[in-house]
Rosetta silent file (secondary structure, phi, psi, omega in degrees, C-alpha in Angstrom):
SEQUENCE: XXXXXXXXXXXXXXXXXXXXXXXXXXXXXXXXXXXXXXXXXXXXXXXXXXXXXXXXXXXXXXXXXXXXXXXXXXXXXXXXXXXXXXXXXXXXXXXXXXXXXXXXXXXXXXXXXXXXXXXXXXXXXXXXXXXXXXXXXXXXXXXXXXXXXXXXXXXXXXXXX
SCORE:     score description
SCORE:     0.000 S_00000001
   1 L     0.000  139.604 -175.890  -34.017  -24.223    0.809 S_00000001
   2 L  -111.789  106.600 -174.865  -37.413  -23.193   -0.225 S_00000001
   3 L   -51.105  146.062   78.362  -40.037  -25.630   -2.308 S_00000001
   4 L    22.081   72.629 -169.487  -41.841  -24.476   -4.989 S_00000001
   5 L   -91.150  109.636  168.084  -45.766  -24.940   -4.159 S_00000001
   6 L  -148.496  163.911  159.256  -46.963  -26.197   -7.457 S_00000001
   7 E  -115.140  159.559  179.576  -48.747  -28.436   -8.912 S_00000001
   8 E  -133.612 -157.364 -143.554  -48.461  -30.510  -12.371 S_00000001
   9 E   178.366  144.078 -142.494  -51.194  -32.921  -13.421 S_00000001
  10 E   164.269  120.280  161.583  -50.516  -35.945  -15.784 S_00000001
  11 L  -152.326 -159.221 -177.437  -52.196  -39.075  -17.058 S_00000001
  12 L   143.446  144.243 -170.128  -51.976  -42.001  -19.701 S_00000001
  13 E  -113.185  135.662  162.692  -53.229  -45.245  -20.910 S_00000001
  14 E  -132.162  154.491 -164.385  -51.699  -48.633  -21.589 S_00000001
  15 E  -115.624  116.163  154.527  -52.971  -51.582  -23.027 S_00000001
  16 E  -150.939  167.121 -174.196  -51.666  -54.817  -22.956 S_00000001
  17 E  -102.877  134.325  170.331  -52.714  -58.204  -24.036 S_00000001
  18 E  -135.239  140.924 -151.126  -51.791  -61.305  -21.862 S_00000001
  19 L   -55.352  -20.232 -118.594  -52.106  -64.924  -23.170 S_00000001
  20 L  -123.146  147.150  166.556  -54.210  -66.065  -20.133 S_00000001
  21 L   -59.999  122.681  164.325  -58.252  -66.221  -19.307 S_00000001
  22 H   -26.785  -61.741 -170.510  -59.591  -62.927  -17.477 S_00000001
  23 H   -28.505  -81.760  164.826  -59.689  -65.102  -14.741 S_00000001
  24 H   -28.963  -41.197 -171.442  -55.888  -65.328  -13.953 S_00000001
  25 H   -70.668  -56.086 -166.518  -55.228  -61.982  -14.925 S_00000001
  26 H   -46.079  -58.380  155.416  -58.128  -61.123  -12.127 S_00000001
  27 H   -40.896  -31.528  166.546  -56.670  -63.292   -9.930 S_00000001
  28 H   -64.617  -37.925  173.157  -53.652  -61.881   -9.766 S_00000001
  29 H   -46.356  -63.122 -138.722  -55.223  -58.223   -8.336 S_00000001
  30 H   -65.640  -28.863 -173.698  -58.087  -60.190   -6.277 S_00000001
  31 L  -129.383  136.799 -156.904  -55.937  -62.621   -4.427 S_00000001
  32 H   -64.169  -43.812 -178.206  -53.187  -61.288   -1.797 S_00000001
  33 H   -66.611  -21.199  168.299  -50.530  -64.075   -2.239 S_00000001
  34 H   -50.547  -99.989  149.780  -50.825  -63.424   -6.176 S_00000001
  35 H    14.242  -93.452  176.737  -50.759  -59.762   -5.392 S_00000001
  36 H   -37.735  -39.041  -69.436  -47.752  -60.259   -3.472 S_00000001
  37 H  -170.475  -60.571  179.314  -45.807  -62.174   -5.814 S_00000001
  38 H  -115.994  -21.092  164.417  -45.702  -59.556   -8.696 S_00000001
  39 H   -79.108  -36.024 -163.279  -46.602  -56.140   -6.968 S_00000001
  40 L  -102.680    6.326 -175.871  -44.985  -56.648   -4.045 S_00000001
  41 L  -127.925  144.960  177.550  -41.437  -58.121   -4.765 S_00000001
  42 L  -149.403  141.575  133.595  -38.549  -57.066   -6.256 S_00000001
  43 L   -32.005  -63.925  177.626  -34.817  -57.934   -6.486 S_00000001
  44 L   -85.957   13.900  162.128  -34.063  -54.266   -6.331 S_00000001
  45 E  -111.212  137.411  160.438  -36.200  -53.818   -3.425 S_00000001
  46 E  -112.083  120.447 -142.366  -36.724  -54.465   -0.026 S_00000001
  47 E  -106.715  137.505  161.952  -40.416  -54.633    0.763 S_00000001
  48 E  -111.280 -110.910  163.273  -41.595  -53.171    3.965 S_00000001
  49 E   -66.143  173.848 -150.856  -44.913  -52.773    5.546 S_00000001
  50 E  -172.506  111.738  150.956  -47.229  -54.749    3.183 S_00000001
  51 E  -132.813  155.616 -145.924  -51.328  -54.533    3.823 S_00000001
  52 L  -139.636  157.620 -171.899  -54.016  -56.385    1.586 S_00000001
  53 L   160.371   35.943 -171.567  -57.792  -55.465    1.679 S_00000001
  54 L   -70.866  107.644 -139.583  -59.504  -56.137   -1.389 S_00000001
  55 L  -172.685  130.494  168.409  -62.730  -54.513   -0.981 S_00000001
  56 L   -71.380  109.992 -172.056  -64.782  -51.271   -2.143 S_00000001
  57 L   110.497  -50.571 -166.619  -63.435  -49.090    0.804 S_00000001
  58 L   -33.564  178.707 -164.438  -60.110  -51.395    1.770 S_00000001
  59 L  -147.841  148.942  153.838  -56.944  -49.927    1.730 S_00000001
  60 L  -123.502  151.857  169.889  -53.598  -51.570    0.263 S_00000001
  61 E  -152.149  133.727 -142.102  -50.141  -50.619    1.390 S_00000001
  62 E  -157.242   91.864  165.359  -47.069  -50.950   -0.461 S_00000001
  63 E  -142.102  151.550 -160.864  -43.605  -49.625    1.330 S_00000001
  64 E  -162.907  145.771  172.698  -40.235  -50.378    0.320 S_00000001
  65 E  -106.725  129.579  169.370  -36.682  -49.445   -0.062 S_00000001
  66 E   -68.543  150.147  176.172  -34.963  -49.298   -3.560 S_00000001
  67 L   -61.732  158.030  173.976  -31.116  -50.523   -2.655 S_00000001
  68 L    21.193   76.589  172.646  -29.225  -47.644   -2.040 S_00000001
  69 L  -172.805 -126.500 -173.706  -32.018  -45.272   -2.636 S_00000001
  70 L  -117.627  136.758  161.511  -35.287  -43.693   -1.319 S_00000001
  71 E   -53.160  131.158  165.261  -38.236  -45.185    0.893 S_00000001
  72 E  -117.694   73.086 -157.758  -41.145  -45.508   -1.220 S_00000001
  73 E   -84.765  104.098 -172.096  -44.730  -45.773    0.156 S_00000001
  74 E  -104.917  121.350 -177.307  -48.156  -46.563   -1.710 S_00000001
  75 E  -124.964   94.329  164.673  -51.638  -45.930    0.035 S_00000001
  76 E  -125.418 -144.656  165.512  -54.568  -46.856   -1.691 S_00000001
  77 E  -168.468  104.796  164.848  -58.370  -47.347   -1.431 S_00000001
  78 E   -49.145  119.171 -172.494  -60.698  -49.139   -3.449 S_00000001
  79 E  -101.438    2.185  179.998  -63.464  -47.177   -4.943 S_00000001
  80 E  -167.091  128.081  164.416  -65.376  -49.627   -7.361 S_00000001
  81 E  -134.946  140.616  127.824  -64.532  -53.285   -8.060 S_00000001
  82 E   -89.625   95.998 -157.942  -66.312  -55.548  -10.607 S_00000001
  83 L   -35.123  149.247  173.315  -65.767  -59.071  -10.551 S_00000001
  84 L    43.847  -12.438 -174.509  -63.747  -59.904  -13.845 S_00000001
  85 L  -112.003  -29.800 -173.464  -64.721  -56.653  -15.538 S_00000001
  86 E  -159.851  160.048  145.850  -62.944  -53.669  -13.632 S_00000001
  87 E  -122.157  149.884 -179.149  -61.238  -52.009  -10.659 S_00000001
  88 E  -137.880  158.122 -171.758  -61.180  -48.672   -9.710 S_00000001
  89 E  -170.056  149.194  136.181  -58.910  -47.153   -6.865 S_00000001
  90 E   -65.416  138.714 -164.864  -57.449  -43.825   -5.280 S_00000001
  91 E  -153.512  109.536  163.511  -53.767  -43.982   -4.540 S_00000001
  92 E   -93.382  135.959  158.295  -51.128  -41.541   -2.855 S_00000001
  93 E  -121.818  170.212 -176.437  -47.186  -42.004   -2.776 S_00000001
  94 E  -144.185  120.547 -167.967  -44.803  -41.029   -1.004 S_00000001
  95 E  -105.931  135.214 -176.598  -40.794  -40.874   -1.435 S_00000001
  96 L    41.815   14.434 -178.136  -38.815  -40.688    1.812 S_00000001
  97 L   110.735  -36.949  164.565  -41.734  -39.470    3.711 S_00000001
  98 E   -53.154   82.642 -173.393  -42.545  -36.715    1.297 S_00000001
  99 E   -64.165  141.006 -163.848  -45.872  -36.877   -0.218 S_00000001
 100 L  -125.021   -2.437 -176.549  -45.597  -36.960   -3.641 S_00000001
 101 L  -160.168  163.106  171.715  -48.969  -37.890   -5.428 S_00000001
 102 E  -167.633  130.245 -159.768  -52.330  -38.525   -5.574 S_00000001
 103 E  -136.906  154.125  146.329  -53.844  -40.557   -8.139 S_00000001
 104 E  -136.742  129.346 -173.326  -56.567  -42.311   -9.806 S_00000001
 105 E  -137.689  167.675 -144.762  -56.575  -45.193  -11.645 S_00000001
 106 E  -146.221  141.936 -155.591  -58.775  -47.711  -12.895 S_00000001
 107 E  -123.888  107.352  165.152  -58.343  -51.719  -14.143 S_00000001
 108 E  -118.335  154.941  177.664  -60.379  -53.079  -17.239 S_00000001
 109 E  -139.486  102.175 -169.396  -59.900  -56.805  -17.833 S_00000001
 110 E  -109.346  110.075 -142.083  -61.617  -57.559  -21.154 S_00000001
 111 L   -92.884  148.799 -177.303  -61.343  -61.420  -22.227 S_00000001
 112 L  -115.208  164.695  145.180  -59.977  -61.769  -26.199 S_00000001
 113 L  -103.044  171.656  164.308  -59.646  -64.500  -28.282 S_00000001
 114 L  -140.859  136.443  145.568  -56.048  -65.690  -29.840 S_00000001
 115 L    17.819  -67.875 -158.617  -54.800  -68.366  -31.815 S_00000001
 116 L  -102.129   24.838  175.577  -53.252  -69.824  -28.790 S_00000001
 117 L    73.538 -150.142 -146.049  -56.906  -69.511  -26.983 S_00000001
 118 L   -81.659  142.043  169.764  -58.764  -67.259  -24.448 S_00000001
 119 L  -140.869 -140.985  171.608  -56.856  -64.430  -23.560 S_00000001
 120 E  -176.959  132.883 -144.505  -57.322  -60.723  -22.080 S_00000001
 121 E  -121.440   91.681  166.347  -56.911  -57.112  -23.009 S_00000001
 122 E   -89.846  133.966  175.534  -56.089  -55.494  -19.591 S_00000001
 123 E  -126.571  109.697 -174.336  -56.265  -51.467  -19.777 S_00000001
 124 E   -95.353   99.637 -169.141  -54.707  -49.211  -17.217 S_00000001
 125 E  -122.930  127.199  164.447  -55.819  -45.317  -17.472 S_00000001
 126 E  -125.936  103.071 -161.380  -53.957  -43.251  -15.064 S_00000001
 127 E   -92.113  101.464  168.290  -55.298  -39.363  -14.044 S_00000001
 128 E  -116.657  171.725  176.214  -52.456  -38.032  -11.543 S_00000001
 129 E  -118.855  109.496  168.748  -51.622  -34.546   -9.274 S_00000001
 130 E  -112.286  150.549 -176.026  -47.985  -34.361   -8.355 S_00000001
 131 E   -96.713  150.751  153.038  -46.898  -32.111   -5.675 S_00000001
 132 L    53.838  -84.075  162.749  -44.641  -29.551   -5.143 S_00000001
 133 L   -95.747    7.917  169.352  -40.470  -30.846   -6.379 S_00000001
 134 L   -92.405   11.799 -169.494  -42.200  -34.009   -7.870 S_00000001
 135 L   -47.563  -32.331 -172.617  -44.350  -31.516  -10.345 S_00000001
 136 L   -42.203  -40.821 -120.087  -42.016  -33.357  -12.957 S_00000001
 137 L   -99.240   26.101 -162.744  -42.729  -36.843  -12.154 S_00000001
 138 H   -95.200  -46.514  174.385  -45.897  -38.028  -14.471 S_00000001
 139 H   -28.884  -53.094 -166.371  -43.176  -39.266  -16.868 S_00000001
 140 H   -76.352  -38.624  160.625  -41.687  -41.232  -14.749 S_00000001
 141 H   -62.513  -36.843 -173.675  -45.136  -43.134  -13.267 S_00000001
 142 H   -69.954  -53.975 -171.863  -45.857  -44.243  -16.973 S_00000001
 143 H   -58.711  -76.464  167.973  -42.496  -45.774  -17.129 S_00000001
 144 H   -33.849  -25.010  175.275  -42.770  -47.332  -13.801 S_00000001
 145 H   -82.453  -40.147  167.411  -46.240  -48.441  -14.466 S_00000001
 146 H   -41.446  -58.536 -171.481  -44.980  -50.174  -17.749 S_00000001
 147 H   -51.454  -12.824 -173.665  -42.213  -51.966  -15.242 S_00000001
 148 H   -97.170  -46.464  160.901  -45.277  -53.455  -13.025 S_00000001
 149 H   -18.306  -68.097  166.855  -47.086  -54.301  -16.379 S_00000001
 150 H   -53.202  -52.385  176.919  -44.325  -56.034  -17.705 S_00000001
 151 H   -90.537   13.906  144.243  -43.792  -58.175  -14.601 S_00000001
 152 H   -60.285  -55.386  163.031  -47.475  -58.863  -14.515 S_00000001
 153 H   -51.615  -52.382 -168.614  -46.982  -60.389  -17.774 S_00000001
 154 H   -60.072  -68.274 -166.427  -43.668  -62.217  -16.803 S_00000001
 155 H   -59.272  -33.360 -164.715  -45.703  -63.421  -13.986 S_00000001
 156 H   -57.160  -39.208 -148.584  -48.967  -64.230  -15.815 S_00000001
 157 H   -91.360  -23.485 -155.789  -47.044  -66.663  -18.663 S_00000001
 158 L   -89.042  158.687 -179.753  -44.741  -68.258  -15.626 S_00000001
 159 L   -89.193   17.685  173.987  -45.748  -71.246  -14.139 S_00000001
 160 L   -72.834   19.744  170.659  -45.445  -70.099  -10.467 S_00000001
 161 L   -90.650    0.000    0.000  -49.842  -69.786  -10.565 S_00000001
């Protein structure tokens, strides 16, 4: 069978508000068992190799198997961090072994007020290149990036912090 050498190009922003002080929300990137806790776990996963490095140059790594499904593998490298106000980061995946992306995306954490007190307007803008039979797939990161969103929130409001 013969690939397709193409490329397709994709990006997109989401916003969400979480109840919590910049701080927490920060905390969750900045510190690895945090980190771990809602990036790195799943039910529907099995987490594999696992590296932490939160740093301008460090590298995180994020591999895993969905049950009865494909290896998935995350490589990234910080390229800018700013306490409480931003991250920035370069990021490739990989499915089975297959590279399948290369991305960049960037972390604003901008404190609100609410009602219910200090809160924080987190923004996630994502610019990606997918290769070759993933040309498809930019759909499919915004929807997965909602699912880590969402259990960033779930995790934010729970009391395991």
């Amino acid at each position: 069978m013969t690939i397709e050498r193409r490329l397709a190009r994709a990006g997109f922003t989401l916003t969400r508000d979480y109840p919590v002080p910049v701080e927490r929300v920060w905390n969750a990137f900045a510190d690895e068992a945090q980190k771990l806790a809602w990036f790195g776990s799943d039910d529907a996963f099995d987490q594999g190799e696992w590296a932490f490095d939160f740093r301008v140059g460090g590298r995180d790594v994020a591999e895993g198997k969905f049950h009865d499904g494909p290896l998935s593998r995350f490589e990234g490298t910080y390229t800018d961090i700013v306490e409480h106000v931003r991250i920035v980061n370069t990021y490739d995946m990989w499915l089975d072994g297959v590279h399948m992306s290369t991305s960049v995306a960037s972390f604003e954490f901008d404190p609100i007020e609410s009602i219910d007190g200090p809160g924080t307007r987190f923004t996630h803008v994502e610019h990606g290149v997918f290769f070759d039979q993933f040309w498809a797939d930019g759909p499919n990161r915004e929807a997965g990036t909602r699912g880590v969103l969402e259990k960033l929130g779930r995790y934010l409001t729970s009391s395991a912090i």
